[in-house]
C-alpha positions as CSV (number, residue, x, y, z in Angstrom):
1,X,62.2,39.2,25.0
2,X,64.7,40.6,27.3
3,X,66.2,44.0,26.3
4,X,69.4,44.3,25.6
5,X,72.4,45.3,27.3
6,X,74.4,48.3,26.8
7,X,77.4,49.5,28.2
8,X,77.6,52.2,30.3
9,X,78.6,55.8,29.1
10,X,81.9,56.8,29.9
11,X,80.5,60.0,31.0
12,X,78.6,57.8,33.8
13,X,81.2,55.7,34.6
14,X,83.4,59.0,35.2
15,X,81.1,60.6,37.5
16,X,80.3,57.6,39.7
17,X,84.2,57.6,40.0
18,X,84.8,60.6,41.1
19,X,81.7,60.9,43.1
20,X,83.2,57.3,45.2
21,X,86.7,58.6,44.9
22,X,86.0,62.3,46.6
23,X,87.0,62.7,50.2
24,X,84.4,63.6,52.4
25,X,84.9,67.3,53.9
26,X,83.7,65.9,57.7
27,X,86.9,63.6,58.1
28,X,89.8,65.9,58.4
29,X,87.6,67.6,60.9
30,X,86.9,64.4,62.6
31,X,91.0,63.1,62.7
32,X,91.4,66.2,64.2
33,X,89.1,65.8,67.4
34,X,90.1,62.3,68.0
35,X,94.0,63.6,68.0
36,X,93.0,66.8,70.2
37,X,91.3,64.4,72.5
38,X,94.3,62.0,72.8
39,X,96.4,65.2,73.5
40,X,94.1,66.5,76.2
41,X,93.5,62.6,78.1
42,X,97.1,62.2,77.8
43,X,98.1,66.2,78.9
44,X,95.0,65.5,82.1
45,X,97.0,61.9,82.8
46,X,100.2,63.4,83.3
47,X,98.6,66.4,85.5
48,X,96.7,63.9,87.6
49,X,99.7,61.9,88.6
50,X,101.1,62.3,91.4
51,X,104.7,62.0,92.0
52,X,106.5,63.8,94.9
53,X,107.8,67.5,94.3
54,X,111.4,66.4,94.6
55,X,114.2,64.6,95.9
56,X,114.5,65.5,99.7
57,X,110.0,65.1,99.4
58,X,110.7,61.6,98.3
59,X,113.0,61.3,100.9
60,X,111.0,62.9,103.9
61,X,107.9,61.0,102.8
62,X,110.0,57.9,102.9
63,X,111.7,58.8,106.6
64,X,108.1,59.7,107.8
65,X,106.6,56.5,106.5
66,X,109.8,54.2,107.6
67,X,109.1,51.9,110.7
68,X,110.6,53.9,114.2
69,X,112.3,52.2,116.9
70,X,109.6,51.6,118.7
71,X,107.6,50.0,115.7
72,X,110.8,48.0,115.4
73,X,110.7,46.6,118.8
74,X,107.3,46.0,118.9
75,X,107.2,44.1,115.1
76,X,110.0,42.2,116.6
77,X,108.7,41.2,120.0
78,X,105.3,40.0,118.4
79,X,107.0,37.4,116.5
80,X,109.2,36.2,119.2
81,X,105.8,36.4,121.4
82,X,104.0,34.3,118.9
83,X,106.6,31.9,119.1
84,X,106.4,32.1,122.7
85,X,102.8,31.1,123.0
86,X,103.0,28.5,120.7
87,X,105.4,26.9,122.8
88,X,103.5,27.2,125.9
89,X,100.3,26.0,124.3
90,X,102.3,23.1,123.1
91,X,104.3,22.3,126.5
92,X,100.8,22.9,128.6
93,X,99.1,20.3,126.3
94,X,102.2,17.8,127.1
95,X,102.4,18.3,130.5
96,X,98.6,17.8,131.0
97,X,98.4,15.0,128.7
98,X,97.3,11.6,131.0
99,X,100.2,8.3,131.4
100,X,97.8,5.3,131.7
101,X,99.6,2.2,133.3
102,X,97.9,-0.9,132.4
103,X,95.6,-2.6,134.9
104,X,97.3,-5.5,136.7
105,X,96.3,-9.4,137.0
106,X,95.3,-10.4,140.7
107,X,95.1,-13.8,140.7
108,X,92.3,-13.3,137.9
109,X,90.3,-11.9,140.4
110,X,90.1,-8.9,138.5
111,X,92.0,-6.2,137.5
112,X,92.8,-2.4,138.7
113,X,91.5,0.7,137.2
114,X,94.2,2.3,134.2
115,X,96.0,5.1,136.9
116,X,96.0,8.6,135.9
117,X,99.5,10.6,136.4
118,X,99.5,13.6,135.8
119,X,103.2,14.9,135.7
120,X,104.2,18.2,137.0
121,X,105.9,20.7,135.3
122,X,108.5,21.9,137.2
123,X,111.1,24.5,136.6
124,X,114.2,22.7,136.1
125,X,111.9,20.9,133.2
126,X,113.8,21.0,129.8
127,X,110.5,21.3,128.6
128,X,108.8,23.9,130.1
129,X,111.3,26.2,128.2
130,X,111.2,29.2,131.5
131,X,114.0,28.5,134.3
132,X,112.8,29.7,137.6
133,X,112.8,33.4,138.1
134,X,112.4,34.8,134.7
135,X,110.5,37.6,134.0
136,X,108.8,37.8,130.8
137,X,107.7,41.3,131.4
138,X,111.5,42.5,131.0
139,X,111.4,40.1,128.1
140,X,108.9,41.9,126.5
141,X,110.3,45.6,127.2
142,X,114.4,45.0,125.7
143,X,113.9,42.8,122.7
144,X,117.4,41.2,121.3
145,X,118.9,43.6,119.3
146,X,119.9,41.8,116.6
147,X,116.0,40.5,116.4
148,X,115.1,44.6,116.1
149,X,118.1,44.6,113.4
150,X,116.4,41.9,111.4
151,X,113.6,44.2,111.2
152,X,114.9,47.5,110.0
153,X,117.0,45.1,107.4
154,X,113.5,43.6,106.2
155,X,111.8,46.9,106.3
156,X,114.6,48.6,103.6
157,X,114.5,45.7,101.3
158,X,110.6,46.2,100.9
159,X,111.1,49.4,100.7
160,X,114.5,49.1,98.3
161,X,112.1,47.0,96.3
162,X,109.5,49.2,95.2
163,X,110.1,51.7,92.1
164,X,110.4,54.7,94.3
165,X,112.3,53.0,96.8
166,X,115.0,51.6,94.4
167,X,115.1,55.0,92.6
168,X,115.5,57.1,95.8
169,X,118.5,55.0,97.0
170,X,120.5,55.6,93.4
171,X,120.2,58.7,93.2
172,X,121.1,59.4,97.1
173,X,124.0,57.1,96.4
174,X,124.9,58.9,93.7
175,X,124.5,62.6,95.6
176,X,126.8,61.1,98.2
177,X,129.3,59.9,95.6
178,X,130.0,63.2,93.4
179,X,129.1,65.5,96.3
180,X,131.6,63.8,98.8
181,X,134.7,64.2,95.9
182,X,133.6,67.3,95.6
183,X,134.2,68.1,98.7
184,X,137.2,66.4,99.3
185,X,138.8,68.1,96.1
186,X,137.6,71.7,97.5
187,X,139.6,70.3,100.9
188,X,143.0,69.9,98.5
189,X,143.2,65.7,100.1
190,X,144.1,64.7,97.1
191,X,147.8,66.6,96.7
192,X,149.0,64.4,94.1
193,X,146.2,66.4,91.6
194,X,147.9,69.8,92.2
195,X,150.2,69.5,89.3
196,X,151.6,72.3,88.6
197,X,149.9,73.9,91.4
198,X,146.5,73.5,93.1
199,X,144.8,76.2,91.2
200,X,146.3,75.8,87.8
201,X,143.6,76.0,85.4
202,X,145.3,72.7,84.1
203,X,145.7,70.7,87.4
204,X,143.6,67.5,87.5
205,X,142.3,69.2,91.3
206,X,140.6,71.9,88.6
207,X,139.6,69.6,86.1
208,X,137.8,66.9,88.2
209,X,136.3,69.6,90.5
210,X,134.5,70.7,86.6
211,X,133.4,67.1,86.3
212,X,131.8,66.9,89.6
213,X,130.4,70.1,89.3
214,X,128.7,69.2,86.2
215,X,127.1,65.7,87.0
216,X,125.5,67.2,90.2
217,X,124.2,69.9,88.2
218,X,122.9,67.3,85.9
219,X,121.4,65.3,88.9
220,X,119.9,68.5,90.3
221,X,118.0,69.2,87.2
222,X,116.4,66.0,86.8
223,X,114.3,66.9,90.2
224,X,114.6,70.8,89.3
225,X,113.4,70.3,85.7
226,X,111.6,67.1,85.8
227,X,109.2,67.9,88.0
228,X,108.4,71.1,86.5
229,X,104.6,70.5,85.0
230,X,103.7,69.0,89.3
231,X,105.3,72.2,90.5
232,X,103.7,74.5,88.5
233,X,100.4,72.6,88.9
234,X,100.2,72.8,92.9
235,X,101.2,76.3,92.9
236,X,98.3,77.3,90.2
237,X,95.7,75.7,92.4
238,X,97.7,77.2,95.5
239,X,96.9,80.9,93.5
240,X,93.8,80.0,93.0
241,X,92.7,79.1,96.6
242,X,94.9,82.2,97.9
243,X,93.5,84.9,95.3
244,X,90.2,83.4,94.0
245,X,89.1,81.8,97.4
246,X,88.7,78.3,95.3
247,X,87.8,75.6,97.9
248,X,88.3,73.0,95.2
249,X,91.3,74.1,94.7
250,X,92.2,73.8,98.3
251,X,90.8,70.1,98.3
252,X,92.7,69.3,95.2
253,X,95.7,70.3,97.1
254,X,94.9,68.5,99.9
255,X,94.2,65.6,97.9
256,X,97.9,65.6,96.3
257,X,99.3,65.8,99.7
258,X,97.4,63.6,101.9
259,X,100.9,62.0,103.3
260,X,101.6,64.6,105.1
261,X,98.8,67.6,105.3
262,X,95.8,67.6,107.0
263,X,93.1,70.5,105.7
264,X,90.2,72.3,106.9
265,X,88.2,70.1,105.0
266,X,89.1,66.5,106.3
267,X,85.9,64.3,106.9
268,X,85.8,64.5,110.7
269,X,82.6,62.4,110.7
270,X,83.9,59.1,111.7
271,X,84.9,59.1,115.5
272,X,86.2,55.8,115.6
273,X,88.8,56.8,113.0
274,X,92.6,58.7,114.4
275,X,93.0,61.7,112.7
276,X,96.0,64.1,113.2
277,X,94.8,67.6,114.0
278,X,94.4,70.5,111.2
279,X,97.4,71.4,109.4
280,X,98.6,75.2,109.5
281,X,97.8,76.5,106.0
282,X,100.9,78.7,105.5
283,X,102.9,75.5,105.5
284,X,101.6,74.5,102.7
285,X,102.4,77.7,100.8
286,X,106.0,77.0,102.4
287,X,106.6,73.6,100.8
288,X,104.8,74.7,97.2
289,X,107.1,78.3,97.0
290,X,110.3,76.7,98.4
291,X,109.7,73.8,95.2
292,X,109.2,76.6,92.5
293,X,112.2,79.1,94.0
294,X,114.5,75.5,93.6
295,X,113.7,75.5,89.5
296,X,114.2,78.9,89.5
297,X,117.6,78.6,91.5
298,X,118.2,75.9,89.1
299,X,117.7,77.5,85.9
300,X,120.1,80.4,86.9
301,X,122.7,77.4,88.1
302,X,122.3,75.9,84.7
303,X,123.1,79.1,82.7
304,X,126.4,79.8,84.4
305,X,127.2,76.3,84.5
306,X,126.3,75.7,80.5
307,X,126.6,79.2,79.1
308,X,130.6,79.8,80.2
309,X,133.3,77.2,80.5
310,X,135.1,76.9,83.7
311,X,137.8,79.5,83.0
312,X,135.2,82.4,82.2
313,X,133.0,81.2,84.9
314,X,133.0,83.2,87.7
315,X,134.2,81.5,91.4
316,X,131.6,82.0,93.5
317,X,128.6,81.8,90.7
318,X,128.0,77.8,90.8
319,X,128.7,77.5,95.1
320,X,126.3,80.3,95.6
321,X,123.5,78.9,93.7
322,X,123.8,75.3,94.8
323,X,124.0,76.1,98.1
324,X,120.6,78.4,97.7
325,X,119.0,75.4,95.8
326,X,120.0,73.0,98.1
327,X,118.4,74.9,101.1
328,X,115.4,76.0,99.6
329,X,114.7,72.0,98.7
330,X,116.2,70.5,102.1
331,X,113.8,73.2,103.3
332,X,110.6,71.7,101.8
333,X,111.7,68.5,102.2
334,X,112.1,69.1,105.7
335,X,108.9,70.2,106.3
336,X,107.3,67.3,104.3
337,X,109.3,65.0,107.1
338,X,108.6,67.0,109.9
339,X,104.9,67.0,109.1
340,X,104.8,63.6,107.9
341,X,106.2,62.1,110.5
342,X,103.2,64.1,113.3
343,X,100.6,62.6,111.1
344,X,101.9,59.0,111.3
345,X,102.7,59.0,115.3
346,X,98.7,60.0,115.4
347,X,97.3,57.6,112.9
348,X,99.8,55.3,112.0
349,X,100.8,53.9,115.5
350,X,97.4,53.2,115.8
351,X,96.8,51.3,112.9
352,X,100.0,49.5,113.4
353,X,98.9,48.2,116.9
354,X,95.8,47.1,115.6
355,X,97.6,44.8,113.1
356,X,100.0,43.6,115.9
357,X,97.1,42.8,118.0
358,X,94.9,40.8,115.1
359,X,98.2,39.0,114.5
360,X,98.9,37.8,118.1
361,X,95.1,36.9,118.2
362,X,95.4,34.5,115.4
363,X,98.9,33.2,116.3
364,X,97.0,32.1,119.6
365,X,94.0,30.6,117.6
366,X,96.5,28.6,115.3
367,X,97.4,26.6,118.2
């Protein structure tokens, strides 16, 4: 006989709830490593990108990297060289392809062999495409200019096209924009705006001149403050190389600016590869300092500019500072163009023929 069944205590039945209902005392601990190791993996994501160190960077990175004249030139005469040989292939084929006249009756006796004629390119040929006494090495050396114009044209819009590119040109555009009515209300060319006078407070000259001021401060702090966690990174590794003698630190720098320096510890192994001679170390100290004095210059900018209105404002507080913030950052950027520009003449050019010549050896397989 089966025993009987009988209900469970509520003393049980309490227990077993609250021993299924208790939170365990290891998951708090575990939500809070998985959100400390999100905020580290993101915090290391953000320090390991790499954007450039501000706006005239972006821009001598982007004048050192653009195409020359010469690459210009040369881009252009190897298309209208590949065009060139294709045409001569073709017109060589023509002009050595046989004319066979049919054999003719003889009385039935038989008939004559098919005659060859070969025809014989002459200058005054439409076809041959040359007239007599050109020279296709002067050809080569002064391209058309508007073939080299084409070029630079087709260059920018790849460029234009590209996140950085299409950033860089805005905000130039917009520099040029407020900075240029700037300076033409500082120039009084507007005489029409000096109502009552030119420097009545009131005048529209006064009050515009506010506006501009303000929107290129607020385009100089997007670089100034923006870029604030990159700056500060390159110059803790730049202390720690300088004070601590870290080597890493010096490759992690020289990792972060490969476009335009070259360290002491380049691989040099590979012979068959260009590389641009050592760059001098201080310059690099140059470009990280002259980047962290432009935030500073721009912190004091922003104070006087945010923390008094135009009246209390002293004159020659906001021209002083943008014109120090301004230099110290053209200064950078400079060098960053300047040094740029050395390492692709060395081992850009170089690269660049190599692709020209690969591309005139299959235009002249394709035929």
């Amino acid at each position: 006989m089966a025993a009987p069944a009988y209900p469970a205590s509520p003393t049980s039945a309490t227990s077993a709830a609250a021993t299924s209902a208790a939170p365990d005392p290891a998951s708090p601990r575990r939500t809070r490593t998985r959100t400390r190791t999100r905020t580290s993996s993101f915090t290391q994501s953000i320090l390991d990108a790499n954007p450039h160190s501000g706006f005239c960077a972006a821009t001598g990175d982007a004048l050192s990297s653009a195409p020359s004249l010469k690459d210009l030139r040369r881009n252009s005469l190897n298309s209208v060289n590949s065009g060139s040989r294709s045409r001569s292939a073709l017109q060589r084929r023509s002009s050595t392809t046989p004319a066979t006249s049919p054999g003719v009756d003889n009385g039935g006796a038989g008939t004559h062999p098919p005659i060859h004629e070969e025809r014989e390119t002459t200058a005054a040929d439409p076809l041959a495409g040359v007239p007599a006494g050109h020279d296709d090495d002067h050809e080569e050396e002064q391209p058309h200019w508007w073939a080299v114009t084409k070029s630079g044209l087709s260059a920018f819009w790849n460029w234009f096209c590209t996140p950085i590119g299409f950033f860089i040109t805005i905000y130039m555009l917009n520099i040029v924009g407020w900075g240029g009515m700037l300076f033409l209300l500082l120039c009084n060319a507007s005489p029409a705006m000096c109502t009552p006078t030119c420097n009545d407070t009131n005048s529209a000259r006064r009050v515009w001149i506010e506006i501009d001021s303000q929107i290129l401060n607020a385009l100089f702090c997007v670089t100034g403050f923006g870029l604030i966690p990159w700056r500060f990174r390159d110059l803790w590794f730049l202390l720690r190389w300088r004070v601590n003698g870290r080597r890493d630190a010096l490759a992690r720098l020289q990792e972060i600016h490969s476009a335009w320096f070259r360290g002491p510890l380049q691989d040099d192994d590979d012979d068959t590869v260009l590389r641009a001679p050592q760059t001098k170390s201080w310059k690099m100290d140059f470009v990280v300092w002259m980047y962290v004095w432009n935030t500073f210059l721009q912190i004091v900018l922003s104070g006087f500019m945010w923390g008094m209105n135009r009246i209390e404002r002293p004159g020659w507080s906001t021209g002083l500072f943008v014109a120090l913030a301004c230099i110290v950052a053209g200064a950078a950027g400079g060098m960053v163009w300047w040094e740029g520009k050395q390492v692709k003449r060395i081992e850009g050019e170089g690269e660049g023929e190599k692709e020209g010549s690969v591309r005139d050896k299959k235009a002249e397989n394709s035929v």
